[in-house]
C-alpha positions in Angstrom: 120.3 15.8 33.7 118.1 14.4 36.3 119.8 13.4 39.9 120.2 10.5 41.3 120.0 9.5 44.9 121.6 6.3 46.5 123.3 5.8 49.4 127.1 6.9 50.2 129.9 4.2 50.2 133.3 4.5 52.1 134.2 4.7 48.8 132.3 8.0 48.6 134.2 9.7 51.2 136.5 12.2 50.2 134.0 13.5 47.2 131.3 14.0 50.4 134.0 15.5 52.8 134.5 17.8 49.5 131.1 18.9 49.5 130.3 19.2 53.3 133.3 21.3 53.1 131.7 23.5 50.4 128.4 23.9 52.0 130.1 24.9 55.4 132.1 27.9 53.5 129.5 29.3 50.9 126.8 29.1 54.0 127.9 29.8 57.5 124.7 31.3 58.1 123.0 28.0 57.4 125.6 25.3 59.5 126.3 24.8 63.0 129.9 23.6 61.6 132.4 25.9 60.4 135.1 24.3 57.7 137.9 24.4 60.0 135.6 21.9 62.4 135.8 19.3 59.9 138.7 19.8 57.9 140.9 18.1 59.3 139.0 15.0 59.7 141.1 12.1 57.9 139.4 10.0 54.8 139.2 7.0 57.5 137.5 9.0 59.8 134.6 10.5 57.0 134.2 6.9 55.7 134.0 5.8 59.1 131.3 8.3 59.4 129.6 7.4 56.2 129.7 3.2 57.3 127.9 3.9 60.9 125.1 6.9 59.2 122.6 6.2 56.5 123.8 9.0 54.6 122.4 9.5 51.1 123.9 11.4 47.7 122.4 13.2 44.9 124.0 12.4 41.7 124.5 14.1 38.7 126.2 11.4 35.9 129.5 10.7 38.5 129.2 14.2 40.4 128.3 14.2 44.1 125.4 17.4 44.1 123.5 17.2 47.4 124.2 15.0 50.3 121.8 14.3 53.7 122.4 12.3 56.4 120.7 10.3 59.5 122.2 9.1 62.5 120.2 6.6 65.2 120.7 7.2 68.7 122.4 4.3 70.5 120.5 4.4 73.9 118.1 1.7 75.1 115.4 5.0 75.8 116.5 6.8 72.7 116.8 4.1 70.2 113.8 4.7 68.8 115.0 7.8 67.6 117.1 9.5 64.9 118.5 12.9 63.7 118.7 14.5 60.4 121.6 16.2 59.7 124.0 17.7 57.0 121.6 18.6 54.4 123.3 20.3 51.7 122.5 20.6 48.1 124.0 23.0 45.7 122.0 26.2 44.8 121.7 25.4 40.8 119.7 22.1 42.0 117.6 23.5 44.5 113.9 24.3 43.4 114.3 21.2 40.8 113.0 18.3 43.2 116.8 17.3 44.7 115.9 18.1 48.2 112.8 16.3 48.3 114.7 13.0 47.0 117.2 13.3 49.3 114.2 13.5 52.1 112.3 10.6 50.3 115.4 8.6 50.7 115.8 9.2 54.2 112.2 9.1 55.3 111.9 5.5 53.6 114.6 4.5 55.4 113.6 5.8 58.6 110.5 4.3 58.5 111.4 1.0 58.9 113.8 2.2 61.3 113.3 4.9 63.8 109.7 6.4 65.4 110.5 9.8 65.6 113.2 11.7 63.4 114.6 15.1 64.8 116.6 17.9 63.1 118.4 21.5 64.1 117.9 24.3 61.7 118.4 28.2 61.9 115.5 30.0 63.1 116.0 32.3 60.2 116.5 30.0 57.3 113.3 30.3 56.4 113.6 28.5 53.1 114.7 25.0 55.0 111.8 25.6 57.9 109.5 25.8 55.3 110.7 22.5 53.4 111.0 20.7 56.6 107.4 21.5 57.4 106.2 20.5 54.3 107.9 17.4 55.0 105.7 17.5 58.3 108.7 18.3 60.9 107.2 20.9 63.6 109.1 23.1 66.0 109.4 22.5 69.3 111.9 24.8 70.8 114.5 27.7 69.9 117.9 27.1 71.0 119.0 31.0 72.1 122.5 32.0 70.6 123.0 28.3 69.5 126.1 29.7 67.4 128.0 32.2 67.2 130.2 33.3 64.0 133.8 34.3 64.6 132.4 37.7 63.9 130.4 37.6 66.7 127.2 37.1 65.1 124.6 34.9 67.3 121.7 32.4 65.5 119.0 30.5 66.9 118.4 27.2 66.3 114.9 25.7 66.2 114.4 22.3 66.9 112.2 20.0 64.9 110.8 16.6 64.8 108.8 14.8 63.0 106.8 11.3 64.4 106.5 8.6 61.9 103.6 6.6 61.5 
């Protein structure tokens, strides 16, 4: 079955604070959250979250598969732009298009929207560099032991962005 992508709802909350919970435990490698950061965020709170954000949702039939989010900055000097955040989609979608609506969604949005659209993402998740460069996001700095595990493990982060058109 194909996926769908529309935008999240309040009414959408505790099926995304489901999934961002999944993605945080099945990945730590790949998130600068761990669960227990989020969990115990109330329903009001996540729809309150999904209300301010454009946050989009990958469908399959009723099922919430992949989610992605975009948050403007409120500044008078930063207005102009944005940051992607929460990507998540679940592995038996990935490689089947999902990502790239998700992004599609976001980056039609943010055209009308923002100028430049910036994003965090492990220096060693290869697999989402690549995507976000084929998206035509570009590095422009590591972040040194941005996170740590609670086994002590460090990551970098690289930064991205991306200027629209």
């Amino acid at each position: 079955m194909a996926l769908t992508i529309r935008r999240l709802t309040t009414a959408d909350a505790a099926e995304f604070h489901t999934l961002r919970q999944e993605g945080f435990r099945l990945h730590e490698r790949e998130f600068r959250f761990a669960p227990e950061d989020e969990a115990h965020l109330t329903l009001t709170e996540v729809a309150a979250r999904l209300a301010r954000d454009f946050v989009v949702g990958a469908f399959e039939g009723e099922s919430l598969e992949g989610v992605a989010g975009l948050a403007g900055f409120a500044g008078v000097k930063t207005k102009h732009k944005a940051l992607l955040w929460g990507m998540y989609l679940r592995a038996r979608h990935r490689g089947a298009g999902g990502a790239d609506a998700l992004m599609a969604a976001l980056m039609e949005h943010a055209r009308g929207t923002y100028e430049i659209v910036t994003l965090t993402v492990m220096r060693d998740n290869e697999r989402a560099r690549r995507f976000y460069e084929r998206w035509g996001f570009a590095i422009y700095g590591v972040e040194p032991a941005s996170v740590k595990t609670a086994e002590g493990a460090y990551f970098d982060e690289a930064l991205m962005a991306l200027r629209l058109d």
